[in-house]
C-alpha positions in Angstrom: 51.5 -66.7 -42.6 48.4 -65.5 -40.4 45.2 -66.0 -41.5 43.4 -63.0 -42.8 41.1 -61.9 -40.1 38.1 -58.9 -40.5 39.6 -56.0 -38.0 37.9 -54.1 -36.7 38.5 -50.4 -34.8 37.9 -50.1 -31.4 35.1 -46.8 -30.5 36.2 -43.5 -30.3 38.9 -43.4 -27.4 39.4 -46.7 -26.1 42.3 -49.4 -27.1 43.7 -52.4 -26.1 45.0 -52.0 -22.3 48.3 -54.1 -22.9 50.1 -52.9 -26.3 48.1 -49.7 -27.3 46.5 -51.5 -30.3 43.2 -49.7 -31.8 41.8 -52.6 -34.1 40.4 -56.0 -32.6 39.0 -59.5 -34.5 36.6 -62.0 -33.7 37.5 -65.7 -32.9 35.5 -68.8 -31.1 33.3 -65.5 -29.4 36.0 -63.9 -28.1 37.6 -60.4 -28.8 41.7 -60.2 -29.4 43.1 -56.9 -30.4 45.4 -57.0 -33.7 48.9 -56.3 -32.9 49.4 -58.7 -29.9 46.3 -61.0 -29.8 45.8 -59.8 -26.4 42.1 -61.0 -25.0 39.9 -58.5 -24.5 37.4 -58.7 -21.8 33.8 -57.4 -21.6 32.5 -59.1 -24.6 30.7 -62.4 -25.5 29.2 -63.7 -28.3 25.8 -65.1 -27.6 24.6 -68.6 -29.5 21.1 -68.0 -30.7 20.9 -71.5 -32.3 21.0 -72.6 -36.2 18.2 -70.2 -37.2 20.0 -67.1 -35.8 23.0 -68.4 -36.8 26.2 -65.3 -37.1 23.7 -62.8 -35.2 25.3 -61.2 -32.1 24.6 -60.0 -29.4 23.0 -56.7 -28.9 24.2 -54.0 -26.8 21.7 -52.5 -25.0 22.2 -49.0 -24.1 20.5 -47.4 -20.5 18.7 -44.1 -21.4 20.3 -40.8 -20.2 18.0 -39.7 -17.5 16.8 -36.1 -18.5 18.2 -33.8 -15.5 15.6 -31.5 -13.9 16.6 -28.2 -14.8 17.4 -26.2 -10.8 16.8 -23.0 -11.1 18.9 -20.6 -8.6 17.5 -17.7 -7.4 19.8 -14.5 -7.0 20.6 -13.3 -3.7 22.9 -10.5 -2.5 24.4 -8.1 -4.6 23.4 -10.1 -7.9 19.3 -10.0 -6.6 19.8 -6.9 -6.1 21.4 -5.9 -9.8 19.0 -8.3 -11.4 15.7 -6.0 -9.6 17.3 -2.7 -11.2 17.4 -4.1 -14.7 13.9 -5.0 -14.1 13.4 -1.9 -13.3 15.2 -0.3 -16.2 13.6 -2.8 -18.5 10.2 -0.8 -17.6 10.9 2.3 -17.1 12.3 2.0 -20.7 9.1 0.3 -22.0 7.0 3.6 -20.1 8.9 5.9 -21.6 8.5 4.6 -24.9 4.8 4.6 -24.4 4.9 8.1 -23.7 7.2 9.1 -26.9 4.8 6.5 -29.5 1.3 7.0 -28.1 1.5 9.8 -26.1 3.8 11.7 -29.0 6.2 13.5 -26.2 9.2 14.5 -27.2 12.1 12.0 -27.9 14.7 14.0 -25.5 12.5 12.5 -23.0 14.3 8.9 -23.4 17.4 10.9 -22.9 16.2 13.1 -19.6 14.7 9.9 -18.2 17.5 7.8 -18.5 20.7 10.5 -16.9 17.8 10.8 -14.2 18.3 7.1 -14.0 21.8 6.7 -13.7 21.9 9.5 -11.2 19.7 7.6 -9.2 21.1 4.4 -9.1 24.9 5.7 -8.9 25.1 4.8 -5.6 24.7 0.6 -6.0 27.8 -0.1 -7.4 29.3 1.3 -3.9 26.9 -0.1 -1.2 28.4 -2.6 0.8 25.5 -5.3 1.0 26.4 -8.9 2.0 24.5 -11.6 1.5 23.5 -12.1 4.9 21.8 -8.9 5.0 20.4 -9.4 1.7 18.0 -12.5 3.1 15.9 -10.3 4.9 13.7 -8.0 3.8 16.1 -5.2 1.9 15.2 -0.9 2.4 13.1 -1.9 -0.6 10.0 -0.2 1.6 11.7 1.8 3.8 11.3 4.4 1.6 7.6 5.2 1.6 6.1 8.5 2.0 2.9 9.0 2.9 1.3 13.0 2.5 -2.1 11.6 3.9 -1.0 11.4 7.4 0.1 15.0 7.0 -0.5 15.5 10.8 2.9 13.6 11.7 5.3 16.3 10.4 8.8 14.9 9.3 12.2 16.6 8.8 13.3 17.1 5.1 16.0 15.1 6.1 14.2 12.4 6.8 12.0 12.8 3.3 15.0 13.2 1.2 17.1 10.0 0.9 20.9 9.7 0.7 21.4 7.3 -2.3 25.5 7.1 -1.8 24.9 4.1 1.0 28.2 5.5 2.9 28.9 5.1 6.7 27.6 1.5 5.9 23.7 2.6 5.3 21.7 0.4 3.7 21.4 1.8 -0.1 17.8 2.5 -0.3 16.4 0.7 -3.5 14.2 2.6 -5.3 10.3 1.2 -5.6 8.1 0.0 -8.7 6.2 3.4 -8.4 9.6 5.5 -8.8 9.4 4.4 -12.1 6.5 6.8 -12.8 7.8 9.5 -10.8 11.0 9.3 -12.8 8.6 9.3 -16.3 7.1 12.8 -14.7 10.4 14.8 -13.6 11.6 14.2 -16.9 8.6 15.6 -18.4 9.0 18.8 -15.9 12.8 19.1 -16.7 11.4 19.5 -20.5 8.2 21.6 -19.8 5.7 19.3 -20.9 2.3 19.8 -19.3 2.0 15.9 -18.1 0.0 15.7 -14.8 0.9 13.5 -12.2 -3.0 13.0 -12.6 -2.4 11.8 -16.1 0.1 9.1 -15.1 -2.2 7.9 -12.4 -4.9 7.6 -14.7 -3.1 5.9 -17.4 -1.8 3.6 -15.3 -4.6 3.1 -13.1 -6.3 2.1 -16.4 -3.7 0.0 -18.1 -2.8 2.0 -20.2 1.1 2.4 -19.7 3.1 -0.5 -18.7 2.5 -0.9 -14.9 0.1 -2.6 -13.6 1.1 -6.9 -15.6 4.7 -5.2 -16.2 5.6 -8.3 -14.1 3.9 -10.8 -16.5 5.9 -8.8 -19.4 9.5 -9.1 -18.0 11.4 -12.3 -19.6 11.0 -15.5 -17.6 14.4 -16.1 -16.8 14.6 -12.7 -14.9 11.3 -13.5 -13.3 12.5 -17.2 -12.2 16.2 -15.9 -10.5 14.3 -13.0 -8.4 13.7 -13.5 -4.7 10.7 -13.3 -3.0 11.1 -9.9 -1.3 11.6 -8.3 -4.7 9.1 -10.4 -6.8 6.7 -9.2 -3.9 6.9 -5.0 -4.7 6.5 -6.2 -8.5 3.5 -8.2 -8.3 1.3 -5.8 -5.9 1.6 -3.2 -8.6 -1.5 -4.9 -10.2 -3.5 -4.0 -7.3 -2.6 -0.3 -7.8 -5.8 2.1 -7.3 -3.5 5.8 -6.8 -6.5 7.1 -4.9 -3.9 8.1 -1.4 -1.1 10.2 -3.1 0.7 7.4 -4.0 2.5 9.3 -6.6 2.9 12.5 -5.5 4.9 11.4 -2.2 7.2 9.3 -5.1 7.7 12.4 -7.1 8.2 14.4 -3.6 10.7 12.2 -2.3 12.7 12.1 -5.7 12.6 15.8 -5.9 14.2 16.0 -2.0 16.5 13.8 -2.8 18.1 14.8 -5.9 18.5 18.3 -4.5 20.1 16.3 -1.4 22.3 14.5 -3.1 23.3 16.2 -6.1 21.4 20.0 -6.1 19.5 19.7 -8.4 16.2 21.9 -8.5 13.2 21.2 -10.8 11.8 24.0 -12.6 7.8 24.5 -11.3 5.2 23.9 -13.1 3.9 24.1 -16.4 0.8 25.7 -14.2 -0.8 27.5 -17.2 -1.7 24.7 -19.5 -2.5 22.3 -15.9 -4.6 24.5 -14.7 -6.4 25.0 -17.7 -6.6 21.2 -18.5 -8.4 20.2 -15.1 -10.9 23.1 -15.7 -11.7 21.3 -19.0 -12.2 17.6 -17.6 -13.8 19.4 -14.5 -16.3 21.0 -16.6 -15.8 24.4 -15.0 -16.6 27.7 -16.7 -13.4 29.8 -18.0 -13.7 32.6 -15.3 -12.9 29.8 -12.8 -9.5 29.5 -14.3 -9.5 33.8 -14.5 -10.3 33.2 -10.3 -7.8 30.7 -9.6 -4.8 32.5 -11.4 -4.9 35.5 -9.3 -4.8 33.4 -5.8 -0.7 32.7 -5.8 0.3 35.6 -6.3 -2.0 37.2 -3.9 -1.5 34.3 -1.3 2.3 34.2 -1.8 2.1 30.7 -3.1 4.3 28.8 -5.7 4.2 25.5 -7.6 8.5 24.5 -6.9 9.1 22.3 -4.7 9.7 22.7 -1.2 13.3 22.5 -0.9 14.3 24.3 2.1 11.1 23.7 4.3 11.6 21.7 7.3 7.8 21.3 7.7 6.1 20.1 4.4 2.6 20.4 4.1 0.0 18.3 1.9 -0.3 21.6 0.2 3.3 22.0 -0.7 3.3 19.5 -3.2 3.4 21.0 -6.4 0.2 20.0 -8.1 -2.0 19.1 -4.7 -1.7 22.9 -4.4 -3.0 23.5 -8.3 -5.7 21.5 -7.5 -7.0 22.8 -4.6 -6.5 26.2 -5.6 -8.6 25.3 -8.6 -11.7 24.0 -6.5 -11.3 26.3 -4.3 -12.0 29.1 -6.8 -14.9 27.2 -8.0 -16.3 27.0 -4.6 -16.2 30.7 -4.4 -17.6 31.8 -8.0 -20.2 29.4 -7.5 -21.2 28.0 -4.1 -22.4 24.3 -3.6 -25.1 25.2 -1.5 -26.2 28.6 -2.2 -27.1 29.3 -5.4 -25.8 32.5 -5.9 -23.1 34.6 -8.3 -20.0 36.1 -6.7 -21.0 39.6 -5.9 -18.8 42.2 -9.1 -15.6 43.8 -8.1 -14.1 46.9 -9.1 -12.6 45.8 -12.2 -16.3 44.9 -13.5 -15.4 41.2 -13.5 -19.0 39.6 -13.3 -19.2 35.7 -12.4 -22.0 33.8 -14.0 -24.1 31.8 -12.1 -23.7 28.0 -12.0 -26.6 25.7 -12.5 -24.7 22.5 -10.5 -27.7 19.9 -11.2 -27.2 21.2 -14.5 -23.7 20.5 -14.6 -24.7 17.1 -12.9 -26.7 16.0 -15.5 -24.1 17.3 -18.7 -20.4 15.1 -16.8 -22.7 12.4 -15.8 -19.9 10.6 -18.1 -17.2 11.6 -16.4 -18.4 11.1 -13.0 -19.3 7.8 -13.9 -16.8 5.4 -12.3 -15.2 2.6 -15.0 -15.4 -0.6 -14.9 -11.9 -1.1 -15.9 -10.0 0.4 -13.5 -12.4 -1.2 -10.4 -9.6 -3.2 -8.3 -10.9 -5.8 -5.8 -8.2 -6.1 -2.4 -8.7 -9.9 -2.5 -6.1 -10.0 0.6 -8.4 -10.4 3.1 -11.1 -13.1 1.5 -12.2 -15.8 3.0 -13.6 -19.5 2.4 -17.5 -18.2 2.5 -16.9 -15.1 0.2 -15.0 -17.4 -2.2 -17.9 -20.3 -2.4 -20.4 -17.4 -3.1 -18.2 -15.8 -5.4 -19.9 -15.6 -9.2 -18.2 -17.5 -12.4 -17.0 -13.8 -13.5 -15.5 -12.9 -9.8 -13.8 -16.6 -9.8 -12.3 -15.8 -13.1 -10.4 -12.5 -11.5 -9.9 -13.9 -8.4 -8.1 -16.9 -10.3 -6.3 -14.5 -12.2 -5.3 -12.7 -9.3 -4.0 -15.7 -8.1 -1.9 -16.8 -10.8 -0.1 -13.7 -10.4 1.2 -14.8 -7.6 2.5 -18.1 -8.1 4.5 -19.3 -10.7 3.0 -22.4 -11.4 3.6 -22.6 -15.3 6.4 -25.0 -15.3 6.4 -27.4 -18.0 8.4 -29.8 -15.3 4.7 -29.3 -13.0 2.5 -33.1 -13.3 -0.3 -30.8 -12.7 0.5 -28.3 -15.3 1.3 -31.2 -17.9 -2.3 -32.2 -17.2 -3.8 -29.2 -16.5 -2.2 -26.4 -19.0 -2.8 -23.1 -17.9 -3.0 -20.2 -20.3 -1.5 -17.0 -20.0 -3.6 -14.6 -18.3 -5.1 -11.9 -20.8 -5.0 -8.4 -20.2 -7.3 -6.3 -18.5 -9.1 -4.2 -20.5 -7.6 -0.5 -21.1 -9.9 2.2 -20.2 -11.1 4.2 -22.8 -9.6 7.7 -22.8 -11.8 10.9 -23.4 -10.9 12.6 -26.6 -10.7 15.8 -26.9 -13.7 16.3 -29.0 -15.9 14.9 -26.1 -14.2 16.9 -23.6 -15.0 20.1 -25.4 -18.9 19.3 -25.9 -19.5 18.7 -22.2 -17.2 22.0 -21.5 -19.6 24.2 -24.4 -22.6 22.4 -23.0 -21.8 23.1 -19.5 -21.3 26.9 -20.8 -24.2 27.2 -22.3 -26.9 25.3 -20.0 -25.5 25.4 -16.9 -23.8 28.3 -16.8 -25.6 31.8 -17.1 -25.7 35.6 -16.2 -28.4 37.5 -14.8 -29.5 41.0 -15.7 -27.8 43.8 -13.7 -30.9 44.7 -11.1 -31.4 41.1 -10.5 -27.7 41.0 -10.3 -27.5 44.1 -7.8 -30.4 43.0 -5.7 -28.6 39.2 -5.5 -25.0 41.0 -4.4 -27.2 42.9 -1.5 -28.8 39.5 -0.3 -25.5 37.4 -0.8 -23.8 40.9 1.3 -25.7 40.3 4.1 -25.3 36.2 4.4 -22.1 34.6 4.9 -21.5 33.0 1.2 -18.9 30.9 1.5 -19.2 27.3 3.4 -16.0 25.6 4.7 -16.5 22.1 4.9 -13.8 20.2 7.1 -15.0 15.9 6.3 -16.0 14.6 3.2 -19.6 14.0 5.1 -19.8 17.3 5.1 -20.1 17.9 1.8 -23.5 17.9 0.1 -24.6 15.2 -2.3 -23.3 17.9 -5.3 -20.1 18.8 -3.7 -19.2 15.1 -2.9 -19.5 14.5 -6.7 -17.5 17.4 -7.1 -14.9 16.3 -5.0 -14.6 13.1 -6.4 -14.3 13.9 -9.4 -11.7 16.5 -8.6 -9.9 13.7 -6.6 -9.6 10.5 -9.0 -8.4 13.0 -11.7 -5.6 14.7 -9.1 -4.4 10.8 -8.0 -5.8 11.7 -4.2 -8.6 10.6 -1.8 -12.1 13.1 -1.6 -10.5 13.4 2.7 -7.1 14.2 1.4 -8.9 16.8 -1.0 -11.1 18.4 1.5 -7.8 18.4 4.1 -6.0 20.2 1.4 -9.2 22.8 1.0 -8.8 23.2 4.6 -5.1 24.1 4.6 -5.1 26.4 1.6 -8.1 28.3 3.6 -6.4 28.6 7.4 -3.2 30.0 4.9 -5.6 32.5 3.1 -7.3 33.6 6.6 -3.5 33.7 8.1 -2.7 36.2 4.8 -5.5 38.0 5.3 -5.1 38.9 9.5 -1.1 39.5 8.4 -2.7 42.1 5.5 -4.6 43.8 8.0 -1.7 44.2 10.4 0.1 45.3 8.2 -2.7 48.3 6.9 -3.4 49.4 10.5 0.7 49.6 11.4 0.6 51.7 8.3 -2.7 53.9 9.3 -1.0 54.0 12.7 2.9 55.2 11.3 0.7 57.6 9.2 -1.2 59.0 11.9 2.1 59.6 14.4 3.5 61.1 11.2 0.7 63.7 10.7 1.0 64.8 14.5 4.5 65.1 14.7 4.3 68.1 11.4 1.3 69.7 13.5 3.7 69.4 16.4 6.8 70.9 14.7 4.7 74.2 13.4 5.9 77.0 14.3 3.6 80.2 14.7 4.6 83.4 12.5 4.3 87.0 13.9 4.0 90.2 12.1 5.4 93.6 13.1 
């Protein structure tokens, strides 16, 4: 009879390598499995003397070496799906903005995103391999610039085909389409937002633009490539002073008519025109002024669709704009101090104090602190070692921006933790209530009316001097009108030379009008006059018997 023996059971999935056995004993130090007594190798019992007498042996057990987490950025195709939903992710988050804080109306979620899908239709059928994808992609291709109006394109050339056939490269759309999207949808629906508006908000902070980056999840952030990373984190150097955004929302309005024909309605010009008179300060009758010029002048506020020449005046709301200062020019000149002269319907200008009006939107002329962005592209080792504690700060900040140096993996960043960069602060809107103080102020200090002899003796002197100054560079202007202008530009999205250039335009098209209007009067004097002699001609004398 065997001796009983304490079995024991081999570890999960190993047996003796002879008979299959799964329970082993312990004799003299060695290991025998149960069934066969079959020697098992791989195990010896160590003597540890009389004191440690029936301890064993310890097993000691190497640590699992952590593996360093790889991560693998996207290329190709895949890159180029993962930038979309980046895209998407903030557009929606914009939109949503707009609907909570802004109160628009929720069918704007629902305009925004068919507009969307339209737009990127085209990706899932452009034929992009991944060869072609490690270069830089048509990501900027795509820009349109309306300041270098001089160099005339094709509408062809503005308006983008977004199908990618005949092996094109599909044009990806840019960080700033996102905007122009948020503002077609809001002129598909008629509500008054202002390209202005958009650039201000997000110029400010306000609307998820400018650290939409810093918001998008990590693991999106991490699996991007540099060439699409790049576009995302520039954004936070965004100033919209050159048109930025209206040559987005020009290009977007080309090229859905190109590619599906589709044609915006025009402006809500009403309501627009009547909110930059109010953060403009200017008196009511300018608005009474600037309503009567496109209709006179033959102007609209649609896009130019079938132009082949497209003007920095053609876009929609650079033409409200200029329009609008232009009037104010006219009812009250920069330089000379006088009231439009009355026409014949009795409409009487007041006369515009501007130092006045100086003094009441020294507020709004006031540039904020907030939306001040430093180009730190171009610094160099002396301008950082004089650099203040404050500038360091947002020059540091600017720098992490563009790294991702917050790996927990980093030795540096395990000593050296660095915290997620706050946001800038949001500029502070003007309510509505502040708004209509300066305008009532600016009514009622600045603006006045004169008595009707001093009024008739002022239309004979402003008669006989040219009233009107055209002013082709912003050093031109005088120290009032460059205020002015500014003013007029940062609220618009534009540069004060892209301004004045505008001016200029909508004046050469008014002078052309005019010359065509007094063409057209002497052909008709002319037709009237052969008409007259050809009845004196035709007379016949009468006799009498």
């Amino acid at each position: 009879m065997a001796p009983e023996r304490d079995l024991h059971k081999f570890p999960k999935g190993e047996r003796c390598e002879f008979c299959g056995s799964r329970k082993w004993y312990l004799e003299n130090g060695l290991r025998f499995c149960a069934k066969e007594g079959h020697q098992l190798q791989g195990y010896v019992e160590f003597d540890l003397g009389d004191e440690d007498f029936g301890q064993k042996g310890r097993v000691a057990r190497k640590e699992k070496q952590i593996k360093e987490r790889i991560r693998r950025v996207l290329t190709g195709q895949q890159a180029r799906d993962l930038y979309l939903e980046c895209l998407q992710l903030i557009l929606r988050e914009q939109v949503i903005w707009l609907v909570t804080t802004k109160e628009h109306k929720p069918e704007l979620e629902t305009t925004v995103r068919d507009l969307w899908d339209l737009r990127i239709s085209g990706a899932a059928t452009a034929v992009q391999d991944d060869s072609a994808s490690e270069g830089e992609p048509s990501l900027f291709s795509s820009q349109l610039d309306l300041a270098q109006d001089e160099e005339h394109q094709s509408r062809n050339r503005r308006a983008q085909r977004w199908t990618g056939e005949n092996g094109s490269e599909w044009p990806a759309p840019r960080m700033i389409d996102t905007l122009g999207l948020c503002f077609l949808g809001c002129m598909l629906l008629r509500i008054p937002t202002r390209i202005g508006d958009l650039c201000k908000w997000a110029r400010g902070g306000s609307i998820p633009y400018k650290e939409a980056y810093r918001q998008l999840p990590q693991e999106m952030r991490d699996r991007l490539p540099t060439w699409y990373t790049t576009p995302l984190k520039s954004t936070n150097l965004a100033a919209f002073e050159n048109g930025e955004l209206h040559a987005s929302v020009m290009n977007l309005a080309l090229s859905y008519h190109l590619n599906y024909g589709m044609i915006f309605p025009p402006l809500n010009d009403v309501l627009m025109t009547l909110q930059y008179a109010r953060e403009l300060g200017l008196p009511i009758e300018t608005v009474a002024i600037a309503r009567r010029v496109p209709p006179i002048a033959n102007l609209t506020f649609s896009f130019p669709l079938e132009k082949t020449r497209i003007r920095l005046i053609n876009q929609p709301e650079v033409l409200l704009v200029t329009i609008l200062v232009l009037a104010a020019m006219h009812c009250f000149p920069l330089e000379d101090n006088v009231p439009a002269p009355q026409d014949e319907n009795n409409f009487i200008v007041p006369k515009l104090d501007w130092k006045e009006w100086k003094r009441i939107m020294t507020p709004a002329l006031a540039p904020d602190e907030a939306t001040s962005t430093v180009d730190y592209t171009g610094v160099t080792a002396s301008q950082i070692t004089s650099m203040s504690p404050k500038e360091l700060d947002e020059y540091f900040t600017h720098l992490s921006l563009l790294t991702e140096a917050h790996t927990e993996e980093s030795l540096l960043a395990r000593y050296f933790p660095v915290d997620e960069q706050a946001l800038k602060h949001k500029e502070s809107e003007t309510t509505g209530d502040e708004m209509a103080g300066r305008l009532r102020a600016v009514q009622t200090q600045a603006a006045s009316f004169v008595d009707s002899d001093a009024h008739n003796r002022l239309e004979e002197e402003c008669l006989r001097t040219s009233r009107y100054h055209s002013y082709k560079s912003e050093e031109d202007l005088p120290p009032i009108g460059r205020d002015f202008f500014q003013l007029a530009a940062r609220l618009a999205g534009l540069s004060v030379p892209m301004l004045v250039r505008a001016v200029n335009m909508l004046e050469g098209h008014i002078v052309t009008w005019q010359k065509e209007q007094r063409r057209a009067a002497s052909e008709r004097r002319e037709r009237s006059r052969s008409f007259v002699s050809m009845e004196s001609d035709t007379e016949q004398p009468t006799y009498t018997e």
